[in-house]
N, C-alpha and C positions, 0 to 999 in steps of 0.2 A: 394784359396783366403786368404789373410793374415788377418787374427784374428782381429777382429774389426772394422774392415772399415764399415762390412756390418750396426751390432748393434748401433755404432755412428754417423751413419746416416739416419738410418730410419726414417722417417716421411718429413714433407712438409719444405722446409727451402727456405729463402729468399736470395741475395745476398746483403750486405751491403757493401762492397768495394771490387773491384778487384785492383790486380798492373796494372799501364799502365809507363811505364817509370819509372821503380823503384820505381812507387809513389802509396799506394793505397789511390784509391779515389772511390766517389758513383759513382754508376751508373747514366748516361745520362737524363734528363727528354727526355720525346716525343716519348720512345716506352714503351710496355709494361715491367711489372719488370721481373728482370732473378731472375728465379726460380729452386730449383732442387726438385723434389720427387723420394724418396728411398723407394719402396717397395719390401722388399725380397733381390733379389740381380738384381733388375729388378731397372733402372733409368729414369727419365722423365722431363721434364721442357722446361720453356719458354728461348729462348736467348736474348730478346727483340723484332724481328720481327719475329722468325721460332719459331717453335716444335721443341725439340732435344728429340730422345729414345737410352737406349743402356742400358749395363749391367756392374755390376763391376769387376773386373781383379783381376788376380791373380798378374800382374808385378807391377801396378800401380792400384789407387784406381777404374778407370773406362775403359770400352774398348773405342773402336772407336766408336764412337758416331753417329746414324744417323739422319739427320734435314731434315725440308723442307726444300723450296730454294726460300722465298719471298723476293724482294729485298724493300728496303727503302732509306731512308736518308744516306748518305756518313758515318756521323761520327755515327750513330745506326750501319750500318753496320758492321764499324771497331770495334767498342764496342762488339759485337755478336765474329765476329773471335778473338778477345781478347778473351774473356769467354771461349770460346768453348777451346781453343789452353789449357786455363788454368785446364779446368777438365780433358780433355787428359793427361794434364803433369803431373799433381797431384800423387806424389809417398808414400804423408802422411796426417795421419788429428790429427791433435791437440782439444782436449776436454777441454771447459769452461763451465763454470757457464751458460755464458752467450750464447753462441754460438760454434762454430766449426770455425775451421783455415784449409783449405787446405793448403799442402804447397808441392813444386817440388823443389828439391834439397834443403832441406834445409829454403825454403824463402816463405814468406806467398805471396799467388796471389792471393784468394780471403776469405773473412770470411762470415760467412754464419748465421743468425738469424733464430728462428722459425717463419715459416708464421703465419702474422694472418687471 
């Protein structure tokens, strides 16, 4: 596992922007909030309509991810395979004050707040 992924991310975090089109923006109203919890090196969260579980990598910060499979609304959905594609990709995370930055090659996809 590479040294710190685990440690800076432990606890319950929110998602305040993902990239969608180069662009990061909030998330959707009308599904639930995407969520990640980092417990150990054991993963967990909402995507806005499914469950996601899975664990974090040694290549990248998380492995393959596994979700339920409820469907919803067109743009909720795309919002969800956005998120998801983004914790997959995720090869780093940046540490703030304020929060956490995942970032895949280089480039922030989403940033992440403590839940309250």
């Amino acid at each position: 596992m590479v040294k710190g992924h685990q440690l800076s991310l432990e606890g319950s975090w929110a998602v305040e922007t993902l990239a969608v089109g180069g662009e990061l923006v909030g998330p959707l109203d009308g599904g639930k909030p995407l969520t990640l919890d980092v417990d150990g090196d054991q993963v967990s969260g909402s995507s806005g309509l499914n469950r996601f579980m899975g664990s974090m990598s040694e290549e990248k910060v998380f492995s393959t991810l596994a979700t339920t499979r409820m469907a919803g609304p067109e743009a909720l959905m795309a919002q969800e395979a956005v998120f998801l594609a983004h914790l997959e990709s995720a090869d780093s995370i940046e540490v703030s004050d304020s929060g956490r930055f995942l970032l895949a090659d280089g480039l922030i996809v989403l940033t992440l707040v403590p839940a309250s």
